[in-house]
N, C-alpha and C positions, 0 to 999 in steps of 0.2 A: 444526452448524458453530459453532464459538467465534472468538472474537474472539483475533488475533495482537500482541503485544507488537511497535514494531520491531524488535528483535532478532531474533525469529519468524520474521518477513517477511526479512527481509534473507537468513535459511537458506535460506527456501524460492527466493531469486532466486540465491543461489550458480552463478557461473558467469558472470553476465548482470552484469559490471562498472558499463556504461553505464546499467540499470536500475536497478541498485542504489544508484549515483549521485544518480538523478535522485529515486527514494524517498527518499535521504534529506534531497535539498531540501526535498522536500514538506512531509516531517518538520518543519522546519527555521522553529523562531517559528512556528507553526501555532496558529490558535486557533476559538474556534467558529463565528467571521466565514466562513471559510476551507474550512469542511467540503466543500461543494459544489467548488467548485473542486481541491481536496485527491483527492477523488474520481476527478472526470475527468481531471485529470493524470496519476495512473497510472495507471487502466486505459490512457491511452493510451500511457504508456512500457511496460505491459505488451504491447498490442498490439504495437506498434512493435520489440517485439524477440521479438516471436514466444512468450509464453509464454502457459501454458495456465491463465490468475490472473483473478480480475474483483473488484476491491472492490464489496461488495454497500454498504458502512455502513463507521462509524466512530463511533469516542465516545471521549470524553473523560473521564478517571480525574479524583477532587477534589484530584489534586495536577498536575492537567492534564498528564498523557500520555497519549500517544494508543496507542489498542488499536484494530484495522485487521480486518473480518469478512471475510475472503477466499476469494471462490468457484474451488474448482479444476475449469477445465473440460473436457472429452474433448480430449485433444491428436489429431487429425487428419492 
């Protein structure tokens, strides 16, 4: 499993407007204070709109962007 660019993530939410929204609040002034909370905010916008995604991690690139390790899980 690799780590996702925003842009990355943003494809993989295609469809899910309000998600995608809310990702890229998160995005949004993010720094390494933030990780934790960055986290469980969307998995729960993921939950919340029904997708099959779980952020395992994240880190922070030396020009501080963020790359997002995203678990695809058994859609049910």
């Amino acid at each position: 499993m690799k780590y996702l660019t925003p842009k990355e993530v943003i494809k993989k939410i295609n469809g899910h407007p309000d998600c995608a929204a809310e990702f890229m609040l998160a995005n949004y002034e993010l720094d390494q204070e933030d990780k934790i909370w960055a986290i469980k905010e969307v998995n729960r916008s993921f939950r919340i709109n029904h997708l099959p995604m779980q952020v395992e991690d994240l880190y922070f690139t030396k020009n501080k962007e963020v790359h997002w390790k995203i678990k695809e899980l058994n859609a049910n």
